[in-house]
C-alpha positions in Angstrom: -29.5 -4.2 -4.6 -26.8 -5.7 -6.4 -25.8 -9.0 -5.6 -21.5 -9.3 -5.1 -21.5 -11.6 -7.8 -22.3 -9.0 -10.3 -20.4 -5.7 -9.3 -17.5 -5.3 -11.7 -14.2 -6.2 -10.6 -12.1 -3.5 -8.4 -9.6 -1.3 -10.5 -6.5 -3.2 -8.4 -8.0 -6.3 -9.3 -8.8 -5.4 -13.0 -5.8 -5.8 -15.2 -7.4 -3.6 -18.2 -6.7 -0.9 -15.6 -3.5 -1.5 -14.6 -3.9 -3.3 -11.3 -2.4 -6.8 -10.8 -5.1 -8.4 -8.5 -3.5 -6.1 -5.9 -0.2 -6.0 -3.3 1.5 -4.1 -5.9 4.5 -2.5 -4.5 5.9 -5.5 -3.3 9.0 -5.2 -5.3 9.7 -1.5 -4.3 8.9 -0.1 -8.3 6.8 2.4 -6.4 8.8 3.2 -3.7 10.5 6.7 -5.2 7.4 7.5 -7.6 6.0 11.2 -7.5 3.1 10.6 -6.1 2.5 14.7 -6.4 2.7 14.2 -10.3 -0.2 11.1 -10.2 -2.3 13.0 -7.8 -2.1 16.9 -10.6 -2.6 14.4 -13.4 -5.8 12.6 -11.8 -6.7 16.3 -10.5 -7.0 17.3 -13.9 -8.5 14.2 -15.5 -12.3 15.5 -17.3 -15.1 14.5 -15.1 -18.5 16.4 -16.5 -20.0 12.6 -17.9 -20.5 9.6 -15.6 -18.3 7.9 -17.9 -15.8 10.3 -17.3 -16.3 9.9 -13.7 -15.9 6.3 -13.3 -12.4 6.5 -15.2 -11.2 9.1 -13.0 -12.3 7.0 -9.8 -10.9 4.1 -11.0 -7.9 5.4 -11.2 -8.1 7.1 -8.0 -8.6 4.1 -6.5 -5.8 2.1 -8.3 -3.5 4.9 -7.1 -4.6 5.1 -3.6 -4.6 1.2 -3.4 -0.8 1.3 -4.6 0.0 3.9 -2.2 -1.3 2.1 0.3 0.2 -1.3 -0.5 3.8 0.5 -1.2 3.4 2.2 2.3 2.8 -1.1 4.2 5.4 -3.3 2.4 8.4 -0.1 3.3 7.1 0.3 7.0 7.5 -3.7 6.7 10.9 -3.6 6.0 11.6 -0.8 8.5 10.2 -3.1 10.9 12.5 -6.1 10.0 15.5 -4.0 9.6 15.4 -2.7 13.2 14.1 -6.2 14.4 17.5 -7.4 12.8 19.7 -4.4 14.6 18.1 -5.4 17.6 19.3 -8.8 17.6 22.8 -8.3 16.0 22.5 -5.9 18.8 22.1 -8.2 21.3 24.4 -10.8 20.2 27.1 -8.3 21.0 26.0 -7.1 24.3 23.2 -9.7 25.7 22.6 -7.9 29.3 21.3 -4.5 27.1 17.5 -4.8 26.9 16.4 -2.7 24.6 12.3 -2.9 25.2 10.7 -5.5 27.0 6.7 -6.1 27.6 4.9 -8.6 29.9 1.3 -9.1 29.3 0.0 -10.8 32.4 -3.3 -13.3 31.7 -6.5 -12.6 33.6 
């Protein structure tokens, strides 16, 4: 068993392969990508070696992981936009509640 010290560094984390020590997507440059186009071109990447193999996961991974950091920082600024409608919202009509929860302690 290897110990964590000595596995190689994650493709998000490893600039040689494009990653940035990850959160990439932060400035919305991979908002409007074709993710279609990255997922046929990694479809079609060789993969008979191990070497082969490892480039293609790497990549799969970098891709996934900027997928998934792209999809969290959009739904993040769904989430402020309509927290922001909500309170222009309520600055013009303060007796409309739009959705309220109590949480009662045990």
């Amino acid at each position: 068993m290897q110990s964590p010290s000595n596995f190689p560094a994650l493709p998000a984390e490893n600039e040689r392969w494009g990653g940035n020590g990850g959160g990439q997507g932060r400035n919305g440059e991979y908002e409007l990508r074709q993710r279609a186009l990255d997922f046929a071109v990694l479809a079609s990447l060789p993969c008979k070696t191990e070497e082969e193999k490892v480039v293609r996961d790497r990549k799969a991974f970098l891709l996934h992981s900027r997928f998934v950091d792209t999809s969290i920082f959009m739904a993040i600024k769904v989430i402020q936009h309509v927290m922001e409608s909500n309170i222009k919202n309520e600055s013009n009509s303060p007796s409309s509640i739009l959705h309220e929860e109590c949480m009662k302690s045990a």
